[in-house]
PQR file of N, CA, C, O and H, with PARSE charges and radii, in Angstrom:
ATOM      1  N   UNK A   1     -25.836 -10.583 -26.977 -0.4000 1.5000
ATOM      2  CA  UNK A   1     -25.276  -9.282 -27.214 -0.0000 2.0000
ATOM      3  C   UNK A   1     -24.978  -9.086 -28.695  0.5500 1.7000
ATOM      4  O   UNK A   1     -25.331  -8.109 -29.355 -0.5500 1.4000
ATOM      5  N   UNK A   2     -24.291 -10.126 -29.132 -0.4000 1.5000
ATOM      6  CA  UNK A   2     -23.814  -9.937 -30.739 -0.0000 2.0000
ATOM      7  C   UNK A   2     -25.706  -9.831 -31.661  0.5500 1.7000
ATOM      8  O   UNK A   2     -25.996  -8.979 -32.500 -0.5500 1.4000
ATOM      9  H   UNK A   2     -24.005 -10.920 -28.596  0.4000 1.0000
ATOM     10  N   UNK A   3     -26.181 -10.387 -31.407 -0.4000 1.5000
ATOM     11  CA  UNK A   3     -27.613 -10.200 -31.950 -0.0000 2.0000
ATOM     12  C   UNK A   3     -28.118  -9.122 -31.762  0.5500 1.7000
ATOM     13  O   UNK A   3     -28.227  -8.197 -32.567 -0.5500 1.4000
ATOM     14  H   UNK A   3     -25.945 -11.079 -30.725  0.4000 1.0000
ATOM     15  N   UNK A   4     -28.617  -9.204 -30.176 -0.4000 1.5000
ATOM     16  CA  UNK A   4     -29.200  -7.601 -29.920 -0.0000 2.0000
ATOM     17  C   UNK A   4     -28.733  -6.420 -30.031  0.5500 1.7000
ATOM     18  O   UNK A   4     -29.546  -5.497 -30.095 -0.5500 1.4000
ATOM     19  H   UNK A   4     -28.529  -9.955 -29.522  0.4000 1.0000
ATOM     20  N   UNK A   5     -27.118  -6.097 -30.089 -0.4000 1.5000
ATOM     21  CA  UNK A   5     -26.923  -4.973 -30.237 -0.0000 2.0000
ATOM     22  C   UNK A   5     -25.700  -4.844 -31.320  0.5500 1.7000
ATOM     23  O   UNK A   5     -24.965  -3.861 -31.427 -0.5500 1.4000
ATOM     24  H   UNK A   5     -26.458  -6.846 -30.037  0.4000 1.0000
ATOM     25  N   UNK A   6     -25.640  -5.980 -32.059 -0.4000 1.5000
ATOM     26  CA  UNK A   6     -24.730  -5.949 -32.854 -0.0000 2.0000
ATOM     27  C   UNK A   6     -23.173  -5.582 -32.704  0.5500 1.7000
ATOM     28  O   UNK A   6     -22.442  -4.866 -33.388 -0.5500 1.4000
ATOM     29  H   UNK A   6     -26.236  -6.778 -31.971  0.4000 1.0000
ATOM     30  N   UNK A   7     -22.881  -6.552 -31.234 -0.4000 1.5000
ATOM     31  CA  UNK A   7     -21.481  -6.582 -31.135 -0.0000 2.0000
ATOM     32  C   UNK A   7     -20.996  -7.593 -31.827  0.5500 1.7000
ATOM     33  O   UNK A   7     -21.689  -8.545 -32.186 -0.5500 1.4000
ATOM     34  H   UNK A   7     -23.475  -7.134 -30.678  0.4000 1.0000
ATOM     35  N   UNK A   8     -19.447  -7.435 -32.131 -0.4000 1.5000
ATOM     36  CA  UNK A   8     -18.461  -9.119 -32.571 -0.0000 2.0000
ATOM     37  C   UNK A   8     -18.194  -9.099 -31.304  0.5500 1.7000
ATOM     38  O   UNK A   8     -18.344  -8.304 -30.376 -0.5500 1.4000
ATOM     39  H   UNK A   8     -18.884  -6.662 -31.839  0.4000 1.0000
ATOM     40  N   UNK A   9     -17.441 -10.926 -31.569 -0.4000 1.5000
ATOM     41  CA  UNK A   9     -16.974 -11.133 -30.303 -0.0000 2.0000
ATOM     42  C   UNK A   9     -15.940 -10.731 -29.641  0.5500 1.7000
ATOM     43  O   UNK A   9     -15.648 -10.875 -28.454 -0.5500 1.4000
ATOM     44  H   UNK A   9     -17.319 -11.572 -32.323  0.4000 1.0000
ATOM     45  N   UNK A  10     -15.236 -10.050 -30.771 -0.4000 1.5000
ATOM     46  CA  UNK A  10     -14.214  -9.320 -29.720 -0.0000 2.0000
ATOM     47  C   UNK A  10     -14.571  -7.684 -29.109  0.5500 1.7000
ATOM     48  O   UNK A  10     -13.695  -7.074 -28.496 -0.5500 1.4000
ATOM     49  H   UNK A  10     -15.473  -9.933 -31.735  0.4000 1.0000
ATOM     50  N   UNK A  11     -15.862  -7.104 -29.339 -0.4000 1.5000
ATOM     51  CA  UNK A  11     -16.630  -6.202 -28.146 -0.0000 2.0000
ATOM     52  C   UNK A  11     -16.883  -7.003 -27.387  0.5500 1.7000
ATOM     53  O   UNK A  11     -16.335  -6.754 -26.313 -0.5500 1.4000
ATOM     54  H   UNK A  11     -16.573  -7.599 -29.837  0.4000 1.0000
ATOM     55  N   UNK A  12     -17.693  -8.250 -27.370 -0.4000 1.5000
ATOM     56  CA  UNK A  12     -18.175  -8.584 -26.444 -0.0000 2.0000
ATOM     57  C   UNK A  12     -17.463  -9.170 -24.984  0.5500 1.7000
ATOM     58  O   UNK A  12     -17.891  -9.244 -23.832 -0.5500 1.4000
ATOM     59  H   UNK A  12     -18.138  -8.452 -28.243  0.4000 1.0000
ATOM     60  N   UNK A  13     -15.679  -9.686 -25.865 -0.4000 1.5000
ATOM     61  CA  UNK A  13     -14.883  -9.851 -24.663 -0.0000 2.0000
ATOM     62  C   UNK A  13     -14.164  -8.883 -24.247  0.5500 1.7000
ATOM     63  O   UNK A  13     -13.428  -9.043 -23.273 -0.5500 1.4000
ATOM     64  H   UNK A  13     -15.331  -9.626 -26.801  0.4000 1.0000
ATOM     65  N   UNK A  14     -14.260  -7.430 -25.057 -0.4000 1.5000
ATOM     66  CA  UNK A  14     -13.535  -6.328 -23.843 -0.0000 2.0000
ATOM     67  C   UNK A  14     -14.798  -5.757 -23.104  0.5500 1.7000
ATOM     68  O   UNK A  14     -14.667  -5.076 -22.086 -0.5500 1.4000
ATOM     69  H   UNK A  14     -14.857  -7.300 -25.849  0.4000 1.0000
ATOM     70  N   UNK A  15     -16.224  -6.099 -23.730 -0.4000 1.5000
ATOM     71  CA  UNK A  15     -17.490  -5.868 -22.547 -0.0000 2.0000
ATOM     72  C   UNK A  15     -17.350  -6.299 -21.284  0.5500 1.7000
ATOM     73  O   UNK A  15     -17.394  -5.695 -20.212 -0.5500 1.4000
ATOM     74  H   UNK A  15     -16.331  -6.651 -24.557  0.4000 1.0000
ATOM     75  N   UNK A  16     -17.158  -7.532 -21.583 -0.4000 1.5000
ATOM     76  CA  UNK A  16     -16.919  -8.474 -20.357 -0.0000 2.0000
ATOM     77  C   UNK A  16     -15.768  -8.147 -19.185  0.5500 1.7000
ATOM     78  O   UNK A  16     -16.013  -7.900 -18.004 -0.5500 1.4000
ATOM     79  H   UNK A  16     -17.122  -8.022 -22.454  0.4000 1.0000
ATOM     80  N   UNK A  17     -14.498  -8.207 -19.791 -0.4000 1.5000
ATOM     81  CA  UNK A  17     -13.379  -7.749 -19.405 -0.0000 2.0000
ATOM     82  C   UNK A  17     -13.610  -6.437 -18.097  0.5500 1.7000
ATOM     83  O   UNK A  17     -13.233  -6.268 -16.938 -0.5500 1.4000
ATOM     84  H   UNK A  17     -14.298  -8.408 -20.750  0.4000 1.0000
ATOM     85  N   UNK A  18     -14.603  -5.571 -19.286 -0.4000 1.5000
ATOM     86  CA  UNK A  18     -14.299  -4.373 -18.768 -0.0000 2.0000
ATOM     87  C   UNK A  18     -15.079  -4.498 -17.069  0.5500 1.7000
ATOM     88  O   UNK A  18     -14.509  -3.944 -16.129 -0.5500 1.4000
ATOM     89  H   UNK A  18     -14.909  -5.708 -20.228  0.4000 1.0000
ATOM     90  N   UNK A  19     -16.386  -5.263 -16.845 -0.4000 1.5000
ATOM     91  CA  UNK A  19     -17.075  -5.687 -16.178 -0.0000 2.0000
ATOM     92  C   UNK A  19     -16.478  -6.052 -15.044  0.5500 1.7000
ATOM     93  O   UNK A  19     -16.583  -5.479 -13.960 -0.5500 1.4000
ATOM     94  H   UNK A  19     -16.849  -5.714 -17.609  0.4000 1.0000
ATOM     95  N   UNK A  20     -15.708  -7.217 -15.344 -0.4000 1.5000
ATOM     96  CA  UNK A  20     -15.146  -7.609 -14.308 -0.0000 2.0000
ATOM     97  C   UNK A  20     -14.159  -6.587 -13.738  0.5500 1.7000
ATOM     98  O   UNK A  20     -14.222  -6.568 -12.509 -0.5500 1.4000
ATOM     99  H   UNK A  20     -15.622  -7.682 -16.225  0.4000 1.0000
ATOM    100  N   UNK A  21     -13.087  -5.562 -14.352 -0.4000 1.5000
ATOM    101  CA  UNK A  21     -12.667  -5.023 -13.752 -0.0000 2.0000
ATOM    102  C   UNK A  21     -13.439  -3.901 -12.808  0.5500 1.7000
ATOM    103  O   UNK A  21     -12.927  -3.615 -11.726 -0.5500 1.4000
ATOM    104  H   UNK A  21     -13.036  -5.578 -15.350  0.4000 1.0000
ATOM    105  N   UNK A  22     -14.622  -3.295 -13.203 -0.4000 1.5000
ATOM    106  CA  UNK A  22     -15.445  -2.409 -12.718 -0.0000 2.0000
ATOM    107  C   UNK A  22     -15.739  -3.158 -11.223  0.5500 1.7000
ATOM    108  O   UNK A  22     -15.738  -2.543 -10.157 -0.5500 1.4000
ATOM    109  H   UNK A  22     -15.039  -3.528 -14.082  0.4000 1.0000
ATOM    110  N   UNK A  23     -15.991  -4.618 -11.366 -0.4000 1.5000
ATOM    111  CA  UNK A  23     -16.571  -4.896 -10.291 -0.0000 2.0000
ATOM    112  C   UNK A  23     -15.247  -5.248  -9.244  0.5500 1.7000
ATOM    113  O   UNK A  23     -15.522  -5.437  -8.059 -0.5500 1.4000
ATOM    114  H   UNK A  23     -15.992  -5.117 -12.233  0.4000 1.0000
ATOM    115  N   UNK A  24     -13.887  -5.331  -9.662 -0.4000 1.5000
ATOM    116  CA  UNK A  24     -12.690  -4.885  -9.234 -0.0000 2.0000
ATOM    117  C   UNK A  24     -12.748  -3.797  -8.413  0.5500 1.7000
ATOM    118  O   UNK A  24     -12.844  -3.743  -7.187 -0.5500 1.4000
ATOM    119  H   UNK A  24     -13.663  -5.178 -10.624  0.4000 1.0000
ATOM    120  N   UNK A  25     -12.697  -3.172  -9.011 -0.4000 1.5000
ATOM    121  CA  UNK A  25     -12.630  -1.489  -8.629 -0.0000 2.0000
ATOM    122  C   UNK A  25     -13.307  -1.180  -7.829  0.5500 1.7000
ATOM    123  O   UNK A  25     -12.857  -0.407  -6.983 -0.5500 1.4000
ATOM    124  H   UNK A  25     -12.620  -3.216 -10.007  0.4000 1.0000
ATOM    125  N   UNK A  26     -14.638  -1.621  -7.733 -0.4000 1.5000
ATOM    126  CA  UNK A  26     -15.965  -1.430  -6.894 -0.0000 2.0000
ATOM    127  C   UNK A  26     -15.126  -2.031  -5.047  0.5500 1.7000
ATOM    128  O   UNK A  26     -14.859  -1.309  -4.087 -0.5500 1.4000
ATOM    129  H   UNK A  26     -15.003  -2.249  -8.421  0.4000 1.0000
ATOM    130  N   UNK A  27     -14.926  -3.610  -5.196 -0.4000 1.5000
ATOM    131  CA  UNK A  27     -14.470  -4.032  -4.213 -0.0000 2.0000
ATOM    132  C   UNK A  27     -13.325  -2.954  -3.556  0.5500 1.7000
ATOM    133  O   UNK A  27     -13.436  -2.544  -2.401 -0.5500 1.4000
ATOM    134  H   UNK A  27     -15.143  -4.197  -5.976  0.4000 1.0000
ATOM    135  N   UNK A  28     -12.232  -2.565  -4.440 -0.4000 1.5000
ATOM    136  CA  UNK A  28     -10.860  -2.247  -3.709 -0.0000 2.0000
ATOM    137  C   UNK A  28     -11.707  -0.667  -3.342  0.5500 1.7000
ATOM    138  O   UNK A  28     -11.091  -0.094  -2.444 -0.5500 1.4000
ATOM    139  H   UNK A  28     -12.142  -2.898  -5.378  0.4000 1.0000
ATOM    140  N   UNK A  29     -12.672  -0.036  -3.714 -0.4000 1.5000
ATOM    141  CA  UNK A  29     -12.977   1.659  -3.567 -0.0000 2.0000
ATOM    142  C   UNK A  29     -13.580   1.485  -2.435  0.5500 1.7000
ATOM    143  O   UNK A  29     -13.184   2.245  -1.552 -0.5500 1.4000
ATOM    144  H   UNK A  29     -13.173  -0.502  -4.444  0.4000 1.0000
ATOM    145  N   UNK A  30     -14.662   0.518  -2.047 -0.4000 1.5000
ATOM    146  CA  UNK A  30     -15.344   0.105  -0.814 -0.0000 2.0000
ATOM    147  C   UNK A  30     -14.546  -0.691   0.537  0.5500 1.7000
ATOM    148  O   UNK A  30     -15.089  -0.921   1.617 -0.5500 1.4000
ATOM    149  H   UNK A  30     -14.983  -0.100  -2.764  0.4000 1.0000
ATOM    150  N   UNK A  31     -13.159  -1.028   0.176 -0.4000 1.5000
ATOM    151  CA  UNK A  31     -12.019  -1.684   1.051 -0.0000 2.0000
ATOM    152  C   UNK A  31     -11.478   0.106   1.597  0.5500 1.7000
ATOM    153  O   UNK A  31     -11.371   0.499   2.759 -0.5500 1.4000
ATOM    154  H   UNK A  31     -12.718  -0.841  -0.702  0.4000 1.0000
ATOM    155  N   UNK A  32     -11.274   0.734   0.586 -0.4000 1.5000
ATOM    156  CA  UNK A  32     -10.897   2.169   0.781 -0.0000 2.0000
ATOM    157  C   UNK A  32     -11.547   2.583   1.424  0.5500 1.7000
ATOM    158  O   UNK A  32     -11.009   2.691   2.526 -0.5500 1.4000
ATOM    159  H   UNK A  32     -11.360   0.415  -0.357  0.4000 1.0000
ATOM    160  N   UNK A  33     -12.987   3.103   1.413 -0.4000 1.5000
ATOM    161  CA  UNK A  33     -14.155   3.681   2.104 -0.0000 2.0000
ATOM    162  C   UNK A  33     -13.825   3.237   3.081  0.5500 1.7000
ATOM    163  O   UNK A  33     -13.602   4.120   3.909 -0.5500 1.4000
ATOM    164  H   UNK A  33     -13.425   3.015   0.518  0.4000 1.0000
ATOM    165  N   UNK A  34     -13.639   2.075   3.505 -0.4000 1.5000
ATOM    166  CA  UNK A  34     -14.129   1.538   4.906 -0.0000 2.0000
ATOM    167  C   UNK A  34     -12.401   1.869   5.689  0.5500 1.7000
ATOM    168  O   UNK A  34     -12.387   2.229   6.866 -0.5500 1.4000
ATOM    169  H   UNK A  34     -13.820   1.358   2.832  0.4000 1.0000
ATOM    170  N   UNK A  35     -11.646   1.779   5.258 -0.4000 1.5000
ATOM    171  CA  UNK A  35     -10.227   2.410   5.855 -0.0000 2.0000
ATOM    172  C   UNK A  35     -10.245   3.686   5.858  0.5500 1.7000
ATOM    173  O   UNK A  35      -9.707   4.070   6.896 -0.5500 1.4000
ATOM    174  H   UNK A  35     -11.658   1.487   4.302  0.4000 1.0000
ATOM    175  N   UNK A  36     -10.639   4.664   5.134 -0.4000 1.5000
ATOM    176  CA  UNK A  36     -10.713   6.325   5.485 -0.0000 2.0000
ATOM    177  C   UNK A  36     -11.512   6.211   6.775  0.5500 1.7000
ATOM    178  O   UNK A  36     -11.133   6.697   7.841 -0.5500 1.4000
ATOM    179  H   UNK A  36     -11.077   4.352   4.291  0.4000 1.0000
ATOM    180  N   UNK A  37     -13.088   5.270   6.538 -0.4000 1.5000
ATOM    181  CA  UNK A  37     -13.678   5.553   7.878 -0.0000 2.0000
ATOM    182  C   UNK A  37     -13.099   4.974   9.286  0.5500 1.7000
ATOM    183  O   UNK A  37     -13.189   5.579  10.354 -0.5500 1.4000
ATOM    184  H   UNK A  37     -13.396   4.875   5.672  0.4000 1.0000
ATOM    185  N   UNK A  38     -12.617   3.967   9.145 -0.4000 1.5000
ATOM    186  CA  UNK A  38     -11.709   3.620  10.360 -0.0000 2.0000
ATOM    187  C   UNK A  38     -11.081   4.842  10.707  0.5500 1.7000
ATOM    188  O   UNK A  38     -11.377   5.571  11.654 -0.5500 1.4000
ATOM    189  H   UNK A  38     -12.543   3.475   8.277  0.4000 1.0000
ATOM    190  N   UNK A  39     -10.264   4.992   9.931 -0.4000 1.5000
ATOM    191  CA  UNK A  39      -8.743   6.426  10.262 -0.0000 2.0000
ATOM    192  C   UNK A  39      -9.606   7.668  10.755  0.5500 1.7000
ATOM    193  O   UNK A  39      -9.218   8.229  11.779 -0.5500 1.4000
ATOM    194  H   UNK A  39     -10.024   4.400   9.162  0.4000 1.0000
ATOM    195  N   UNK A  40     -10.547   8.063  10.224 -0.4000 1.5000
ATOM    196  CA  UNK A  40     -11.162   9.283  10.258 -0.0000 2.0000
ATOM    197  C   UNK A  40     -11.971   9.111  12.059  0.5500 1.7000
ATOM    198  O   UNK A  40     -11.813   9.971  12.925 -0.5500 1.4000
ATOM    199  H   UNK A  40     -10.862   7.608   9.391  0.4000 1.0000
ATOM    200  N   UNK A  41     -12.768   7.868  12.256 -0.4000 1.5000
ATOM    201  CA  UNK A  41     -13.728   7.690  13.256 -0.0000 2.0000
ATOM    202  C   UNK A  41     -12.638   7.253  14.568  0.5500 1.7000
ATOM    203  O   UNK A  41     -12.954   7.392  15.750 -0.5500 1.4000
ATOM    204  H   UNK A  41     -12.897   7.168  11.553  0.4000 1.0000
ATOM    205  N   UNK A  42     -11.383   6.735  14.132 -0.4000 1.5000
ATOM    206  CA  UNK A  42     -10.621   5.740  15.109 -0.0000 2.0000
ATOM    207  C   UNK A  42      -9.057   6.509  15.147  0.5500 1.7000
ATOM    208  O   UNK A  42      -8.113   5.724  15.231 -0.5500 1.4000
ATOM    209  H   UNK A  42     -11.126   6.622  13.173  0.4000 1.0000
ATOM    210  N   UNK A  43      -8.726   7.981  15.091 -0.4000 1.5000
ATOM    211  CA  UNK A  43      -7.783   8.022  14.706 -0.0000 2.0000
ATOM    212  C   UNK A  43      -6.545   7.450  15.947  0.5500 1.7000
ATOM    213  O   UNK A  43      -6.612   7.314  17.169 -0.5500 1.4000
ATOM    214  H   UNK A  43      -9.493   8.619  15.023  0.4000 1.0000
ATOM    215  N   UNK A  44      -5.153   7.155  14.671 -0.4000 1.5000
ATOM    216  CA  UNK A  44      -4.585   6.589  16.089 -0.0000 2.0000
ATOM    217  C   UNK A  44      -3.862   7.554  17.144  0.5500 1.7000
ATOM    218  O   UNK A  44      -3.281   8.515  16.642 -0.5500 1.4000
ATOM    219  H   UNK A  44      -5.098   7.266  13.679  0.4000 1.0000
ATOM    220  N   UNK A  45      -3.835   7.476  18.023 -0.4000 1.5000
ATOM    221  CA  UNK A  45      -2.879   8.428  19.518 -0.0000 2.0000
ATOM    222  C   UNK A  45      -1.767   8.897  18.439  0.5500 1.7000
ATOM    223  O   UNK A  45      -1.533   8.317  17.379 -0.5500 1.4000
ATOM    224  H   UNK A  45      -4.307   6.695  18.431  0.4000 1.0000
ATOM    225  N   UNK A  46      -1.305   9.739  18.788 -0.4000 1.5000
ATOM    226  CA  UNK A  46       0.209  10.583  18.810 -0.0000 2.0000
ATOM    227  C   UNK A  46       0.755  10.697  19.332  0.5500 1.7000
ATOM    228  O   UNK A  46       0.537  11.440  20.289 -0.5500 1.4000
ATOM    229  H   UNK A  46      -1.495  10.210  19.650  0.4000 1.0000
ATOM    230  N   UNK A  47       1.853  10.114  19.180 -0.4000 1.5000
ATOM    231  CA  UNK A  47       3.094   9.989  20.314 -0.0000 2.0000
ATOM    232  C   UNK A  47       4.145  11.493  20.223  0.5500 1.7000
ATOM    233  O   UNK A  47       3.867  12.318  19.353 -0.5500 1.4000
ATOM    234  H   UNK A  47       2.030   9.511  18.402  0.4000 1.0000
ATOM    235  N   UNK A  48       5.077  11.697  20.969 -0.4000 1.5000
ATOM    236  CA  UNK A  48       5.607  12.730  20.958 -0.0000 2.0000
ATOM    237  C   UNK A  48       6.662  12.724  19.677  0.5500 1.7000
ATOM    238  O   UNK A  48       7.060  13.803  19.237 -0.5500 1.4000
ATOM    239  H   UNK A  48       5.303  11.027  21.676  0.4000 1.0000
ATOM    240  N   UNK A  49       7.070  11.563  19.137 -0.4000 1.5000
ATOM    241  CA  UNK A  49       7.987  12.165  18.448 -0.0000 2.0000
ATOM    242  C   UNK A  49       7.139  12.311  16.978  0.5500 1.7000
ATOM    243  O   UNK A  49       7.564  13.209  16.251 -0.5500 1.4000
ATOM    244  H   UNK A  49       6.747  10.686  19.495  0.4000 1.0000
ATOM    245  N   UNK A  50       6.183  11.658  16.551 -0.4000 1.5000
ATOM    246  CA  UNK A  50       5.195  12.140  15.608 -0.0000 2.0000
ATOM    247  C   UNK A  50       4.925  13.277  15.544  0.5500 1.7000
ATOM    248  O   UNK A  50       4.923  13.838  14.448 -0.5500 1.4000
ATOM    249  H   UNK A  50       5.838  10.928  17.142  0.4000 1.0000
ATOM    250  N   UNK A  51       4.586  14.020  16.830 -0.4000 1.5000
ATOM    251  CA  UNK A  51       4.558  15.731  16.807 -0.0000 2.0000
ATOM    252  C   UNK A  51       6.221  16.160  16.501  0.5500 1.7000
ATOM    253  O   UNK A  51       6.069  16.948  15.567 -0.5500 1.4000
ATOM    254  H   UNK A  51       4.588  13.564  17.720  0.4000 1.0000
ATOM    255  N   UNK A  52       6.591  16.142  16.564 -0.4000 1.5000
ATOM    256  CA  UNK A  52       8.076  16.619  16.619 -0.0000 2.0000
ATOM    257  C   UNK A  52       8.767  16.468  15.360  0.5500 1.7000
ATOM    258  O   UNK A  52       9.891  16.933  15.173 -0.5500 1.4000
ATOM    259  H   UNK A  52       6.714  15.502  17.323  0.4000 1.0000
ATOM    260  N   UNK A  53       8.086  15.802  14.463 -0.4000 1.5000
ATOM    261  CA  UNK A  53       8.518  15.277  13.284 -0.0000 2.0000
ATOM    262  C   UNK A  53       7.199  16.009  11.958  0.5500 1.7000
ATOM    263  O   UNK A  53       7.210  15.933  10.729 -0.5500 1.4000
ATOM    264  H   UNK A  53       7.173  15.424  14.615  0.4000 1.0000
ATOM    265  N   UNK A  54       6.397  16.542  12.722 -0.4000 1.5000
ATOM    266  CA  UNK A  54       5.145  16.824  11.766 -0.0000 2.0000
ATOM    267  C   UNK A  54       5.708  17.785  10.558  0.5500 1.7000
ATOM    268  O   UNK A  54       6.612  18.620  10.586 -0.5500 1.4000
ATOM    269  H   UNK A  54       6.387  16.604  13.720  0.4000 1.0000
ATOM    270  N   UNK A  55       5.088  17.483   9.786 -0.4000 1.5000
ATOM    271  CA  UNK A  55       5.234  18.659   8.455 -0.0000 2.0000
ATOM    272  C   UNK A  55       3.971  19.982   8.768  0.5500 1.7000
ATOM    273  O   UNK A  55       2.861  20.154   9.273 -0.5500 1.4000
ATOM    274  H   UNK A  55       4.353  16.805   9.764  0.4000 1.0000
ATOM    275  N   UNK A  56       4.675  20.436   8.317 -0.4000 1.5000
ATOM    276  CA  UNK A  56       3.382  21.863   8.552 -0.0000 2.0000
ATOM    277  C   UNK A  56       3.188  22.758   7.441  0.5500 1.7000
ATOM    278  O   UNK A  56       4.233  23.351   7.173 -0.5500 1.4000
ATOM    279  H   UNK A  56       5.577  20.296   7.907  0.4000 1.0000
ATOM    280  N   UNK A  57       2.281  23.043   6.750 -0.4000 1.5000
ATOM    281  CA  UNK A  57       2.441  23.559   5.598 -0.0000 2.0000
ATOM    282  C   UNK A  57       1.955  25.370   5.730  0.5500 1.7000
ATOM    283  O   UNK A  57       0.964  25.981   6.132 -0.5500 1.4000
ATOM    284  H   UNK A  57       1.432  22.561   6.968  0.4000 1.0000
ATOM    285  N   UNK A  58       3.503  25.782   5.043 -0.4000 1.5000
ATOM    286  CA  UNK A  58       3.561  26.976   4.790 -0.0000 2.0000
ATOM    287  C   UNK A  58       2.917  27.546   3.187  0.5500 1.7000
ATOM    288  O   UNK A  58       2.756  26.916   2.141 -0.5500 1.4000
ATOM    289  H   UNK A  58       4.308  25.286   4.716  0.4000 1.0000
ATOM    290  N   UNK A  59       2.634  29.065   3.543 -0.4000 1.5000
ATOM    291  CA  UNK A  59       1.965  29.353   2.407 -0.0000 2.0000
ATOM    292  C   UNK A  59       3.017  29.941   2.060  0.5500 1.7000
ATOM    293  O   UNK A  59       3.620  30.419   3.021 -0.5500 1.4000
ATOM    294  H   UNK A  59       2.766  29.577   4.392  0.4000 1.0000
ATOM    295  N   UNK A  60       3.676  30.168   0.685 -0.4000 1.5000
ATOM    296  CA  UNK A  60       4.911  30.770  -0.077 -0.0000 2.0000
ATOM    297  C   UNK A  60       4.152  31.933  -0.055  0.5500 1.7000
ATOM    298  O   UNK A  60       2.922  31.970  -0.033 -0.5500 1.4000
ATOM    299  H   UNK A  60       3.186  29.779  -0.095  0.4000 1.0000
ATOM    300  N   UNK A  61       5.267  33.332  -0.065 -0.4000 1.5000
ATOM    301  CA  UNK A  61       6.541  33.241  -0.213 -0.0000 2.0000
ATOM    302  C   UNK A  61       7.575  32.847   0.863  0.5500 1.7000
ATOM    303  O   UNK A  61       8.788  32.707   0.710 -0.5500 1.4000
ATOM    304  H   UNK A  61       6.266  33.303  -0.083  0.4000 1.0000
ATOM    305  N   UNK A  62       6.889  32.709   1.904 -0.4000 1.5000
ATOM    306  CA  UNK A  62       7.799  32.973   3.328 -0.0000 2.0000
ATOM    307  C   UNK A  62       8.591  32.016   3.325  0.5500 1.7000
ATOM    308  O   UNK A  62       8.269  30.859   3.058 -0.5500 1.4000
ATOM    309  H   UNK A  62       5.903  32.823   2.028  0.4000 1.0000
ATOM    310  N   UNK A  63      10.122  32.537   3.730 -0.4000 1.5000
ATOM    311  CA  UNK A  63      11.020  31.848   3.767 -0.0000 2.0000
ATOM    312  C   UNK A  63      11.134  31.906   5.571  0.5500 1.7000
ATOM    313  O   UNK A  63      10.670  32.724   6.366 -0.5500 1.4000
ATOM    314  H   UNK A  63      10.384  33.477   3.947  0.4000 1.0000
ATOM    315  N   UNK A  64      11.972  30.640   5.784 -0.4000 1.5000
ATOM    316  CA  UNK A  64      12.581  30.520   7.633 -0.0000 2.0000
ATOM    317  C   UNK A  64      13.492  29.753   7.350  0.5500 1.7000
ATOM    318  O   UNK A  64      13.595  28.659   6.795 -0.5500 1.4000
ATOM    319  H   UNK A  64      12.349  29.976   5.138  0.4000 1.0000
ATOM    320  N   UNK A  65      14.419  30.787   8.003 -0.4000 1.5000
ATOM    321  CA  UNK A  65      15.817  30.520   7.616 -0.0000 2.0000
ATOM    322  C   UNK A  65      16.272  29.647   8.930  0.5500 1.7000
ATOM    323  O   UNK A  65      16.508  30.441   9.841 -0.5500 1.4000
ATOM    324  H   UNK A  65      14.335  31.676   8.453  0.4000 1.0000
ATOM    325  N   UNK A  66      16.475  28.293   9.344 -0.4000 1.5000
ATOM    326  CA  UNK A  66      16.903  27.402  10.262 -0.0000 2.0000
ATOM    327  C   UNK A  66      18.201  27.545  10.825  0.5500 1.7000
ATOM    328  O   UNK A  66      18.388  27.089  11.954 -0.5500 1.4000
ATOM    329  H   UNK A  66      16.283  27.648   8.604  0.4000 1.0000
ATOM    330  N   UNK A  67      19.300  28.211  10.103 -0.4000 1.5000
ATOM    331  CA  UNK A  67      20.585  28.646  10.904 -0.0000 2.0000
ATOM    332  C   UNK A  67      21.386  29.476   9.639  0.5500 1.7000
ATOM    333  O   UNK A  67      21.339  29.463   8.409 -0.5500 1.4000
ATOM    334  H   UNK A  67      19.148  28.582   9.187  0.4000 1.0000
ATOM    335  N   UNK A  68      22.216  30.266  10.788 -0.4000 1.5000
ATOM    336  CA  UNK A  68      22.580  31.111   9.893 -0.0000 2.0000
ATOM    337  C   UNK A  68      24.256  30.282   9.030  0.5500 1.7000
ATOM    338  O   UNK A  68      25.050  29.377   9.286 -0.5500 1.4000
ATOM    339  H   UNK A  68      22.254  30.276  11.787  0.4000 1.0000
ATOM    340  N   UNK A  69      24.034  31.291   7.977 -0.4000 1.5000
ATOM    341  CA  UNK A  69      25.083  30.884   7.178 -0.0000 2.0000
ATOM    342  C   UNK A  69      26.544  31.197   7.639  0.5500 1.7000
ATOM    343  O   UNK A  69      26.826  32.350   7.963 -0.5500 1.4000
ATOM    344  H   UNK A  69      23.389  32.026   7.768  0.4000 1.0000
ATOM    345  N   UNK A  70      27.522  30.158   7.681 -0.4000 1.5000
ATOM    346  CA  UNK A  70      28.936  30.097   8.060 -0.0000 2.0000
ATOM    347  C   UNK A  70      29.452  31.010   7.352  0.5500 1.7000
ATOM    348  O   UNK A  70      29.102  30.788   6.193 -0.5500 1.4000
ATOM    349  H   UNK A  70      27.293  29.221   7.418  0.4000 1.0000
ATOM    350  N   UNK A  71      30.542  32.559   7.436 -0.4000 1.5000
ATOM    351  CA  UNK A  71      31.263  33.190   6.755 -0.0000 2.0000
ATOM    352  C   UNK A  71      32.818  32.523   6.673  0.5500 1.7000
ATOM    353  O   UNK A  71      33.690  33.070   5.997 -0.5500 1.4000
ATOM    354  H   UNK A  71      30.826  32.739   8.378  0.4000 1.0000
TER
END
């Protein structure tokens, strides 16, 4: 590398560096892939209090007022 493309050696060890982390990244994105596809192909049952607990997303401005205010 330092010949052919005229790196020093300190390009050539954040080349390296960088390499190995890429091939890092590669592993943990393909550990990911394969857990979205589990979740997505396998999702798990829902129990009742999971429904009961769900978030639900509102579009603003709307307000819902849950109880009224004490005078």
């Amino acid at each position: 590398m330092a010949r052919d493309l005229g790196v020093n050696l300190a390009g050539i060890e954040i080349i390296l560096n960088m390499r190995d982390r890429m091939q890092k990244m590669q592993v943990e994105m393909q550990a990911f892939v394969e857990y979205v596809q589990k979740v997505i192909l396998n999702p798990p049952p829902l129990d009742q209090e999971h429904i009961q607990n769900a978030l639900v997303r509102l579009v603003p401005p709307y307000l819902i007022r849950t109880r009224t205010a004490s005078k």
